[in-house]
C-alpha positions as a Markdown table, in Angstrom:
| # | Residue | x | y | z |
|---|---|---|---|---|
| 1 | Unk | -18.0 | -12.5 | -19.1 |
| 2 | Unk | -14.9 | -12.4 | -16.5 |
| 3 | Unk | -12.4 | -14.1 | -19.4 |
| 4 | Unk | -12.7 | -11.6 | -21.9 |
| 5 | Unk | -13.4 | -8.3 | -20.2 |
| 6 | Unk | -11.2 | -8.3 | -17.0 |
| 7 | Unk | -11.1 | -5.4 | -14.7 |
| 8 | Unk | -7.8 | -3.0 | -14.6 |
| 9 | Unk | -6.4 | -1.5 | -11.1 |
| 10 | Unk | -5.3 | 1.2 | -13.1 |
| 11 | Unk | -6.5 | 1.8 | -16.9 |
| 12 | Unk | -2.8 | 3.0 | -17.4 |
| 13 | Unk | -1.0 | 0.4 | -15.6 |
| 14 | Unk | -2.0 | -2.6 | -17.8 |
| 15 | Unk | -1.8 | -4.8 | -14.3 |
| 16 | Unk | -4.9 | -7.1 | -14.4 |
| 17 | Unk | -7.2 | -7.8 | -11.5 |
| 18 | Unk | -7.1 | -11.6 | -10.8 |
| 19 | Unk | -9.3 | -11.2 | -7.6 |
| 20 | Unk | -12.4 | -8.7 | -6.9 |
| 21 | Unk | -14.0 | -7.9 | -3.8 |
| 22 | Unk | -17.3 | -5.9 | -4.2 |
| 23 | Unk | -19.2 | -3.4 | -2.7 |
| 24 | Unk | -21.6 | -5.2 | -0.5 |
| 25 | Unk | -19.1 | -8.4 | 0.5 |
| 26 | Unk | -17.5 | -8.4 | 3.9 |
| 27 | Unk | -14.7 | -10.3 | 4.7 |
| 28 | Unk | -13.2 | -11.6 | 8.0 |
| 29 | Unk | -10.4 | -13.0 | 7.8 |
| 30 | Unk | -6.6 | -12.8 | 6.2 |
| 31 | Unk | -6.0 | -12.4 | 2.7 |
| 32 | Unk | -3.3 | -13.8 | 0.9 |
| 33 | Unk | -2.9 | -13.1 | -2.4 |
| 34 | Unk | -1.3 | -12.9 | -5.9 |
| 35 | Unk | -1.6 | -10.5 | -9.1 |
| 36 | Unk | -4.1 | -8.1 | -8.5 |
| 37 | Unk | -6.6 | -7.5 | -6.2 |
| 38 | Unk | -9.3 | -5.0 | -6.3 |
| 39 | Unk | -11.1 | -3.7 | -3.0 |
| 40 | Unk | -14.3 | -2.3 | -2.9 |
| 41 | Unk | -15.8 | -4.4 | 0.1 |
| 42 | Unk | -15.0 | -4.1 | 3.5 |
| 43 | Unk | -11.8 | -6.5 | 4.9 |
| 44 | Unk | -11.7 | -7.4 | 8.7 |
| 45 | Unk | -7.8 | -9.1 | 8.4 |
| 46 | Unk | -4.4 | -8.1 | 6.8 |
| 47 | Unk | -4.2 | -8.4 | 3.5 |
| 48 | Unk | -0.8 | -10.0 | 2.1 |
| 49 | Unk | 1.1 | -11.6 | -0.7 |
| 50 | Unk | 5.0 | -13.3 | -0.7 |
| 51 | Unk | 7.6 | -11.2 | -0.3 |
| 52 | Unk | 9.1 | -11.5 | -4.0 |
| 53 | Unk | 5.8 | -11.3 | -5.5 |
| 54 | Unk | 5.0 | -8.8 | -7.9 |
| 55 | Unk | 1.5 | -8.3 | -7.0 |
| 56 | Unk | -0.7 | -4.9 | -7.0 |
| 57 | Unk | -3.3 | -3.9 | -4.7 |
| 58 | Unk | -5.9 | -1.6 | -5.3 |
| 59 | Unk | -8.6 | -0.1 | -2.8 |
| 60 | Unk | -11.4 | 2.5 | -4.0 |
| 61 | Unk | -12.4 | 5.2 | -2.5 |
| 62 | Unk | -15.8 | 2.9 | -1.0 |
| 63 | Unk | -13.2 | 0.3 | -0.2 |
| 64 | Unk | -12.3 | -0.5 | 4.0 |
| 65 | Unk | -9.2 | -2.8 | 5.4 |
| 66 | Unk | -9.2 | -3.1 | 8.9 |
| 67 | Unk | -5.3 | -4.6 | 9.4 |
| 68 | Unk | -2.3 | -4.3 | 8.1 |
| 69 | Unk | -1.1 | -4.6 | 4.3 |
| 70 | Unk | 2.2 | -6.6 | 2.5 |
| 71 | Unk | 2.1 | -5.9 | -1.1 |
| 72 | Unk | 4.8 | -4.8 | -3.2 |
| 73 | Unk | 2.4 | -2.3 | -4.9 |
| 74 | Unk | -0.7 | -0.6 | -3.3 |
| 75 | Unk | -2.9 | 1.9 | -5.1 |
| 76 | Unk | -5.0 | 3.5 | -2.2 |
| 77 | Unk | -7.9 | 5.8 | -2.2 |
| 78 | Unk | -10.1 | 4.3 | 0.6 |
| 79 | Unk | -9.1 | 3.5 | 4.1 |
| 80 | Unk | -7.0 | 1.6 | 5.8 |
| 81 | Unk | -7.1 | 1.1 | 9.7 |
| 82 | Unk | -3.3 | -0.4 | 10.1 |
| 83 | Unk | 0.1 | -0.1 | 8.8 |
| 84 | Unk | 1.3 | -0.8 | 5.4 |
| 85 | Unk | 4.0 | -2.1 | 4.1 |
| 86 | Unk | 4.3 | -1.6 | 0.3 |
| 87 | Unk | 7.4 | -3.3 | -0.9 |
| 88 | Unk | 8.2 | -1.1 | -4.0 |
| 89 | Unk | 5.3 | 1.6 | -4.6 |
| 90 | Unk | 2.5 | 3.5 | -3.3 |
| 91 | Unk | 0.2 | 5.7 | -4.8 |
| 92 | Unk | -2.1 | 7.3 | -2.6 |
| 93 | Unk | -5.0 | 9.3 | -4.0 |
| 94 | Unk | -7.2 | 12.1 | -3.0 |
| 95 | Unk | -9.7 | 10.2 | -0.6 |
| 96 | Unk | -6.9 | 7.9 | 0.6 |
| 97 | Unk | -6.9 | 7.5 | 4.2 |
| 98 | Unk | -4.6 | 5.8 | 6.2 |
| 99 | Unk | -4.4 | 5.3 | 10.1 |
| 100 | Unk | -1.2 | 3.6 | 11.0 |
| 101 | Unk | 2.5 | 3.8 | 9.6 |
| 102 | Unk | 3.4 | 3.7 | 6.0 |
| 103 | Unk | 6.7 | 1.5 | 5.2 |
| 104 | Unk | 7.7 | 2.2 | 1.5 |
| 105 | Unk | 10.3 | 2.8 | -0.9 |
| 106 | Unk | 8.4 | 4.8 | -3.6 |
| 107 | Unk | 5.3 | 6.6 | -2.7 |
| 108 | Unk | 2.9 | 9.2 | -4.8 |
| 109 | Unk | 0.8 | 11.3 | -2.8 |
| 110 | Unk | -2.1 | 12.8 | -4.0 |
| 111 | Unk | -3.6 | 16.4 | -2.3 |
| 112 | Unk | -6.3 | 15.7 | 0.0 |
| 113 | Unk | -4.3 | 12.2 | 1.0 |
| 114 | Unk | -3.9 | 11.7 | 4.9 |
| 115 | Unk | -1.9 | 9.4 | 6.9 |
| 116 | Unk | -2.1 | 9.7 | 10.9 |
| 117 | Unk | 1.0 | 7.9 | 11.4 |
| 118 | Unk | 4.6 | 7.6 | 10.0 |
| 119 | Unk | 5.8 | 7.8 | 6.8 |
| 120 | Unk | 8.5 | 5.6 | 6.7 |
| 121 | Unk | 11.5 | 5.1 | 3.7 |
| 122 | Unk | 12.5 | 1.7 | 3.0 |
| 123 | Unk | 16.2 | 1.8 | 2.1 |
| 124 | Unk | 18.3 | -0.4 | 0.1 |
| 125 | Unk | 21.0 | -0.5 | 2.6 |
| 126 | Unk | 20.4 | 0.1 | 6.4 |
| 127 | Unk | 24.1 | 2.7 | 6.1 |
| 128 | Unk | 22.5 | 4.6 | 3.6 |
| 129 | Unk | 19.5 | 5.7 | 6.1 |
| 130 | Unk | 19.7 | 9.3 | 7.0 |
| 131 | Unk | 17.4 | 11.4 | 10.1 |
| 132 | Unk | 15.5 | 13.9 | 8.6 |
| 133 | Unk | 18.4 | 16.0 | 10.8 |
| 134 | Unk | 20.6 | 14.8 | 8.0 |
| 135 | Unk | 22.1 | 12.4 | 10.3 |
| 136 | Unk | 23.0 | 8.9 | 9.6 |
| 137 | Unk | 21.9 | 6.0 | 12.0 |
| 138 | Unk | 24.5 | 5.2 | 14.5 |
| 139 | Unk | 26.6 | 8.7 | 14.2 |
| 140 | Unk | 26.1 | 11.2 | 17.3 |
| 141 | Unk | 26.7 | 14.8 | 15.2 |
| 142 | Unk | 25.7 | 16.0 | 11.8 |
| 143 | Unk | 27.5 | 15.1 | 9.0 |
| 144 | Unk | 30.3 | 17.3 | 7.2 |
| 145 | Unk | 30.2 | 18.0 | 3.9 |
């Protein structure tokens, strides 16, 4: 049953969900993870993976995480209560609701997607950060073409 027919996070994405957590399961706890993991449960606890991990999280639109999120990829459309940190992408959906700061260095953002807190772009290089006054971190006065 699981071997042959595994779950997708994303029928376009080909990523394979290693780890499910259903509807009616509640977890307390951290979760540390790798390869995908599919929420549609409620998680009391941060949910993370290694730093250099390619790993995908998904969370449906029933799904609840109450703490905060490291995961190079997240595709949200439930809730999360707490910041999140998504290494390389996120895609928020239309029901995707997100109480806390969002630390990323791709993001997709559906209509109907809220975050009450910061959005906040990951650089490559701390130099290359610029204010949304187009200024760059440790210069006083806008910068000259």
């Amino acid at each position: 049953m699981w071997g042959k027919n595994k779950r997708n996070a994303d029928a376009g994405s080909g990523t394979e969900v290693d780890t499910l957590i259903g509807e009616h399961t509640r977890i307390e706890g951290n979760i540390i993870f790798s390869g995908g993991l599919h929420v549609d449960g409620h998680v009391q606890g941060n949910v993370m993976t290694q730093p250099a991990a390619d790993s995908v999280l998904s969370l449906s639109e029933i799904g609840i995480i109450e703490g905060e999120v490291h995961v190079a990829n997240v595709m949200l459309n439930g809730t999360i209560t707490g910041d999140v940190h998504a290494q390389e992408k996120i895609e928020l959906g239309p029901k995707a609701r997100v109480t806390g700061n969002v630390y990323y260095k791709l993001i997709e953002m559906a209509m109907g997607a809220e975050v009450n807190g910061n959005l906040v772009h990951s650089a490559e290089s701390s130099s290359q950060v610029v204010s949304l006054k187009g200024e760059k971190k440790g210069q006083t006065g806008p910068q000259s073409a």
